[in-house]
C-alpha positions as CSV (number, residue, x, y, z in Angstrom):
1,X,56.3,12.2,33.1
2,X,57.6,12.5,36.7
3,X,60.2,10.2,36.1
4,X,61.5,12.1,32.7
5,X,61.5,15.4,34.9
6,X,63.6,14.2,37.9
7,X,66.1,12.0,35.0
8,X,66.6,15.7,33.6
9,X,67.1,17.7,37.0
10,X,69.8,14.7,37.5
11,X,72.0,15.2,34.3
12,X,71.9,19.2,34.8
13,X,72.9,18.6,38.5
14,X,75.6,16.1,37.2
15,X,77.0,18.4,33.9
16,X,76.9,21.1,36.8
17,X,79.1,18.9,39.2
18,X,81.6,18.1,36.5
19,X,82.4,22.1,35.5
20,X,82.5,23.4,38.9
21,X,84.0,20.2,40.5
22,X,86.0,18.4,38.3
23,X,87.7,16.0,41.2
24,X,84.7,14.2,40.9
25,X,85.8,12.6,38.0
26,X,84.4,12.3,34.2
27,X,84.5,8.4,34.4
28,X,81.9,8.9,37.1
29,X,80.0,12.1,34.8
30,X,80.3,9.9,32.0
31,X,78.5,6.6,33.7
32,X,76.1,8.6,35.4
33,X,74.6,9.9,31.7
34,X,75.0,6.6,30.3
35,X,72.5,5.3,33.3
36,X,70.3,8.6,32.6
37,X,70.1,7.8,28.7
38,X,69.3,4.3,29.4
39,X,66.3,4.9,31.8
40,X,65.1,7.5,29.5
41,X,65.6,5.5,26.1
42,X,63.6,1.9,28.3
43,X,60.8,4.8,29.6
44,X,60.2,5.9,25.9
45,X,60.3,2.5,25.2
46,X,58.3,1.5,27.8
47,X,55.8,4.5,26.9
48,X,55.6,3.7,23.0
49,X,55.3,0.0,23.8
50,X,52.4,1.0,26.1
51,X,50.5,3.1,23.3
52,X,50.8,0.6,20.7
53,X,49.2,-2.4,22.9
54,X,46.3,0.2,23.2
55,X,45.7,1.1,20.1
56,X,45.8,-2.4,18.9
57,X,43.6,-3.4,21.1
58,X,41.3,-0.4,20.4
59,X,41.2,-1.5,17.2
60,X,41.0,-5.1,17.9
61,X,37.6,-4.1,19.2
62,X,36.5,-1.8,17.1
63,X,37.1,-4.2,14.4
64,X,34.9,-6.9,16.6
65,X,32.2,-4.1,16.6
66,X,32.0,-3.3,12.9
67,X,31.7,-7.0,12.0
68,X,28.8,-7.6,14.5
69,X,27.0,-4.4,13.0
70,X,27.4,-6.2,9.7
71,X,26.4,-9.5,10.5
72,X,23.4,-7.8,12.2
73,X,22.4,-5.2,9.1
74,X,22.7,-9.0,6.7
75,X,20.1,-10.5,9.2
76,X,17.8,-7.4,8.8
77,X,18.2,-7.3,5.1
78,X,17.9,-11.2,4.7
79,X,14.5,-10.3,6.9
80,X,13.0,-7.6,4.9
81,X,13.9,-9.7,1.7
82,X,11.1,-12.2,3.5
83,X,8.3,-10.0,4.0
84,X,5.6,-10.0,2.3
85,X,3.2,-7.0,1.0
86,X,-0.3,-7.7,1.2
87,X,-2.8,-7.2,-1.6
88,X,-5.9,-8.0,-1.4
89,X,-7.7,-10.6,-4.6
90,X,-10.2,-8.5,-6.0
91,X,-12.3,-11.3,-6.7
92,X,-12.2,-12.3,-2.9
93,X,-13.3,-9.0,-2.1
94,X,-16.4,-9.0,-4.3
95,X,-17.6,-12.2,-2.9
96,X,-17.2,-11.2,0.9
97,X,-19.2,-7.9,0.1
98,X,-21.6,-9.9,-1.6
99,X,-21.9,-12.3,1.2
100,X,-22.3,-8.9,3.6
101,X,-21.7,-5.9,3.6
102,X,-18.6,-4.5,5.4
103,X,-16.9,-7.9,4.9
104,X,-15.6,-6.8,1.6
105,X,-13.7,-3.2,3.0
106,X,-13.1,-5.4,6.6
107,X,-10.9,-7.8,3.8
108,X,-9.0,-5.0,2.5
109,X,-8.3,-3.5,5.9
110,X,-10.2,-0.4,5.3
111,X,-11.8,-0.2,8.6
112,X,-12.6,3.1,8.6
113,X,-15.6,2.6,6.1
114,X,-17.1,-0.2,8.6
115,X,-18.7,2.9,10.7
116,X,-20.3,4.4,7.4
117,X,-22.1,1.1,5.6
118,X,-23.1,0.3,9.6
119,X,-24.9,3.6,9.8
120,X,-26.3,3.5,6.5
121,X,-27.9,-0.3,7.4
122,X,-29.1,0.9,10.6
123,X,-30.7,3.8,8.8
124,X,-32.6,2.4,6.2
125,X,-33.5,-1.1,8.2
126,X,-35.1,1.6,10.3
127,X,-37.0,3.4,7.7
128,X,-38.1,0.3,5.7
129,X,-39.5,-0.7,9.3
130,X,-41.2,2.3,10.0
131,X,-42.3,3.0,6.9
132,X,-43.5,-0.8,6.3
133,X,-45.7,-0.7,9.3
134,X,-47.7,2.6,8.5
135,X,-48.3,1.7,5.4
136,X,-49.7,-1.8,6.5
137,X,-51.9,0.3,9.2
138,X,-53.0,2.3,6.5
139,X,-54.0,0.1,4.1
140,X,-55.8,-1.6,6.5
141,X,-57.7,1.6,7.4
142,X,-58.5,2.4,4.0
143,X,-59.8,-1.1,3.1
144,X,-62.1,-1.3,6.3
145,X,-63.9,2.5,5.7
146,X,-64.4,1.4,2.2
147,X,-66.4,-1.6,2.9
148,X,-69.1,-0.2,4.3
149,X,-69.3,-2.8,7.5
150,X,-69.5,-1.1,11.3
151,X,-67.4,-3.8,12.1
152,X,-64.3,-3.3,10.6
153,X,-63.3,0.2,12.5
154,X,-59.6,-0.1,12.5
155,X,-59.4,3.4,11.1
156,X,-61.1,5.0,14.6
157,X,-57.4,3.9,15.8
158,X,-55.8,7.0,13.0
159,X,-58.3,9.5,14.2
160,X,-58.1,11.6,16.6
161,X,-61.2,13.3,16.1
162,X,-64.8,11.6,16.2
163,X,-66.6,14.0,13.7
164,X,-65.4,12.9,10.8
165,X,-66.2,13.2,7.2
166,X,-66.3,9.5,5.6
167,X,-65.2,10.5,1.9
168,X,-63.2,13.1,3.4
169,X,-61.5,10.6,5.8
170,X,-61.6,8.1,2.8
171,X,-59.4,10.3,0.6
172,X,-56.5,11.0,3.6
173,X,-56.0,7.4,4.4
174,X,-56.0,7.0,0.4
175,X,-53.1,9.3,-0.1
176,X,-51.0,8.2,3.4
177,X,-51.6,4.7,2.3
178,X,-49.8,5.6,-1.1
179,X,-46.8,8.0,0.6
180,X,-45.4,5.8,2.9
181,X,-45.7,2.9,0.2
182,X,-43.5,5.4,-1.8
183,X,-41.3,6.2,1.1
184,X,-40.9,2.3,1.8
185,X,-40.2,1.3,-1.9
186,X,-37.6,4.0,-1.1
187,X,-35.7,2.7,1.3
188,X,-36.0,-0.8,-0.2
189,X,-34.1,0.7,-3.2
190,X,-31.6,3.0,-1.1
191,X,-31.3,-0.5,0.5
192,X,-30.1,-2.2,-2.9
193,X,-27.8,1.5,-4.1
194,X,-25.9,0.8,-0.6
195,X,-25.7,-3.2,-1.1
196,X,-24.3,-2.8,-4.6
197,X,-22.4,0.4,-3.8
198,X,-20.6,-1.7,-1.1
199,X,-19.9,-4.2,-3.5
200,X,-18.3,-2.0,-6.2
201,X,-16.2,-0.1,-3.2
202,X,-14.3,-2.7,-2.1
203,X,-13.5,-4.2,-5.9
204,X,-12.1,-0.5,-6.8
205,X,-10.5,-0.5,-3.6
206,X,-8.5,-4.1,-4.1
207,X,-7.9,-3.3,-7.5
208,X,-5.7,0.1,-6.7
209,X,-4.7,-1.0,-2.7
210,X,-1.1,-0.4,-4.2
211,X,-1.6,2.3,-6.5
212,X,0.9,5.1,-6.1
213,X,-1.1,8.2,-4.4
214,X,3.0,10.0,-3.9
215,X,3.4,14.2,-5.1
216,X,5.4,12.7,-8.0
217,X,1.9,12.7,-9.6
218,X,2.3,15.7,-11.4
219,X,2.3,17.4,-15.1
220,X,5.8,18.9,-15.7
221,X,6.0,21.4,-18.5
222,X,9.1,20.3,-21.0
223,X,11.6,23.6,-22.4
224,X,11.7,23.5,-26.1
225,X,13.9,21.6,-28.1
226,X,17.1,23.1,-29.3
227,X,16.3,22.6,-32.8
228,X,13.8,24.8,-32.8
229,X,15.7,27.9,-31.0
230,X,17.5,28.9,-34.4
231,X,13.8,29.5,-36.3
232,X,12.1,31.2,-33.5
233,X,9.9,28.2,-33.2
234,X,7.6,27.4,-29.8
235,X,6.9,24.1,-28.5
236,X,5.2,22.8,-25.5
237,X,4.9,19.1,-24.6
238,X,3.6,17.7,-21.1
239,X,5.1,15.0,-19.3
240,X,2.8,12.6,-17.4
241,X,4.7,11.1,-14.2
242,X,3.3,7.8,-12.8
């Protein structure tokens, strides 16, 4: 730009020269703009020549980028195209569950249920336990006051009080023999509900792992067909999207 500017001030300084002083010559005028057009045609030149060998280069690169891009978004896609969705076999399920329980939901990565069925076997290992070993002390209680022999006092060990009625006594162990053989048969059975309930959780839960849970599941009313618009007619139809 510098160079333009100063090329300029010298052809005004030069068409100047040649009104006010013509000795000087127009031969000499006349070479000295030739020169000046010449160094500002190769500086345009020069200048244009400059831009062009950027911008093909720019491009040059630019091009280079946009093909590595692509080559790298056909290696992702050729990637995803290998992955596979898991799914769990129903039947595998069943069996693990079977085998214990917890395997079958640990198979078809529903951990969060693990904390639940652990709870639930804690809880009712506990309460066929304690439930087991009352009724065992009170059966033998209630067998050894009802035989009549000073010997067998294993009941003394569920009183707390020395005077004691014998039929009295005879009728409590009698009915807290029979309620915590209920409560135990209980817990036997919860037992078996939780077994089998763990069982039939994780088939339903293989069978619909991929079922689509998305909004789209929705009933969408349907405007009447135009047929009907000319005879006053009403018609209402549901759409069921799955």
């Amino acid at each position: 730009m510098i160079r333009e500017i100063r090329t300029y001030c010298l052809m005004v300084s030069l068409l100047f020269a040649a009104c006010f002083y013509p000795e000087t010559g127009i031969n000499s005028l006349h070479a000295e703009v030739n020169d000046s057009i010449l160094n500002v045609t190769k500086i345009i030149a020069d200048t244009a020549q400059t831009k062009i060998t950027d911008s093909i280069t720019t491009i040059a690169v630019k091009a280079t980028n946009i093909q590595l891009n692509t080559e790298n978004i056909a290696a992702i896609v050729v990637d995803t195209t290998k992955l596979v969705i898991y799914k769990p076999d129903p039947k595998k399920a069943v069996w693990y569950s079977a085998l214990c329980p917890g395997l079958g939901q640990l198979y078809n990565r529903r951990y969060w249920k693990l904390p639940f069925i652990g709870a639930g076997i804690v809880g009712l290992a506990y309460a066929i336990g304690w439930n087991s070993k009352y009724y065992d002390a009170y059966t033998n209680a209630y067998r050894d006051i009802a035989d009549n022999d000073p010997k067998t006092t294993s009941y003394l060990k569920l009183v707390r009080s020395r005077n004691y009625n014998v039929s009295q006594l005879t009728t409590v162990l009698k009915n807290r023999q029979e309620t915590f053989r209920r409560s135990r048969d209980l817990s036997y059975i919860g037992a078996a509900g939780v077994y089998l309930l763990c069982i039939l959780d994780a088939y339903v839960d293989a069978q619909l792992y991929d079922f689509d849970i998305s909004p789209d599941l929705s009933i969408l009313p349907q405007t009447s067909s135009p047929g009907f618009a000319g005879i006053g007619g009403v018609e209402l139809s549901l759409a069921f999207h799955f």
